[in-house]
C-alpha positions, 0 to 999 in steps of 0.5 A: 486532522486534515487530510494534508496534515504532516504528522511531527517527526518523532514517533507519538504513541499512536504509532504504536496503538491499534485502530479501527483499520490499521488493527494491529491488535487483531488475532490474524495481524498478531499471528501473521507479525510474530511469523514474519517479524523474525530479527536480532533488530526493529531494522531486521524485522521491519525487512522481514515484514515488508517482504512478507506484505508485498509477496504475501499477498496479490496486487490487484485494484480491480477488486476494491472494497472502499467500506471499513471492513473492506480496508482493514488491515486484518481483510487482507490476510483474510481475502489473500490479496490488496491493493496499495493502502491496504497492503500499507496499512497491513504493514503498518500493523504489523510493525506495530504489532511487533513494537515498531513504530508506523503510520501511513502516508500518501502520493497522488501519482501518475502511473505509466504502465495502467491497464487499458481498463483501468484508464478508462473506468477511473477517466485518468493516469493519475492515481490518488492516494496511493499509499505507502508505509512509514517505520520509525527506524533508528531514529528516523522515519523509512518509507516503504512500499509494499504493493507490487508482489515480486512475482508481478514484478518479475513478469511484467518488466517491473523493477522489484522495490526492495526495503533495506531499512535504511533508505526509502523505499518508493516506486521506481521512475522507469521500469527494466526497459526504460520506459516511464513507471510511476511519477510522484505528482502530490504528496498528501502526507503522513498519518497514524490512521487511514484518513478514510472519509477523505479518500471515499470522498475522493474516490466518489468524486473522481473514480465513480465507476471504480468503486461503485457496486458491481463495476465493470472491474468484478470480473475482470484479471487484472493479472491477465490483462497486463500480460496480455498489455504488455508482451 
């Protein structure tokens, strides 16, 4: 499949299947699906699990790790934070672990409120791949977003993205003050796996400073720094 490829409506049985990086079928996804994916419904248990991916775990792109092992769905319950397509595929593994359909998709987009440092080393305000998670709900695909934990959000001015299975769930436009958030540029699509080799081709094209070993980043809060950016 193309790295711009839509994937048909309906769910197929790969929205379910276990893959080599949205590994639904690992021990760690397995344990952490039956602990979180509590409800009397795919909707109630589909909540259940976004609010367990977002808060669960920390945002934070300054520590990325664009190897398979290092995108695994699994490697975020083990190291205890992510960013956005991580944390998307955890959710999308967990839902398939508890029997919910889900693939993954992807936006190219602007965001507003970046750190100083995060401009600078990636060259740019455009963010490409971000991504996001797609639940078969009810006869119909919901989108959510599962990246900014709320804690982050309540301490920076962000509005929390709330997931009520029934209506997407994407970045807000402007932020508790007004100000501009996160523009949608480039939808890229949706997809049962993570189409990693494009996105590595991508990230070495445009971002090499951010990916590349031993970045100015390693050291760096990024919690820190947007409390810092942003009192």
């Amino acid at each position: 499949m193309s790295a711009t490829q839509e994937m048909p409506d309906a769910p197929t049985p790969a929205t379910l299947a276990s893959t080599a990086l949205i590994d639904a079928e690992h021990p760690a996804v397995i344990a952490f699906a039956r602990r979180h994916g509590l409800g009397a419904s795919d909707r109630a248990r589909a909540v259940a699990l976004h609010d367990a991916v977002r808060d669960g775990f920390r945002y934070d792109p300054y520590r990325i790790d664009i190897s398979p092992q290092g995108m695994r769905a699994s490697t975020v319950i083990d190291r205890g934070y992510g960013w956005c397509v991580p944390k998307a595929a955890l959710l999308a593994a967990a839902a398939r672990a508890v029997g919910i359909p889900a693939r993954v998709g992807y936006a190219d987009v602007r965001n507003h409120l970046s750190t100083e440092r995060m401009r600078r080393v990636l060259g740019s305000d455009l963010y490409m791949w971000h991504g996001y998670t797609e639940l078969w709900i009810d006869g119909a695909w919901r989108k959510a977003t599962p990246a900014f934990n709320r804690e982050l959000c309540e301490r920076f001015g962000l509005l929390p993205l709330t997931f009520d299975g029934h209506a997407d769930s994407i970045y807000h436009p402007y932020d508790r003050s007004g100000n501009r958030h996160m523009e949608y540029v480039h939808q890229r699509g949706s997809f049962d796996d993570m189409p990693l080799p494009a996105m590595v081709a991508d990230f070495e094209r445009h971002y090499p400073h951010w990916i590349e070993p031993g970045a100015e980043m390693a050291n760096a809060d990024f919690l820190a720094e947007v409390e810092r950016e942003t009192r």
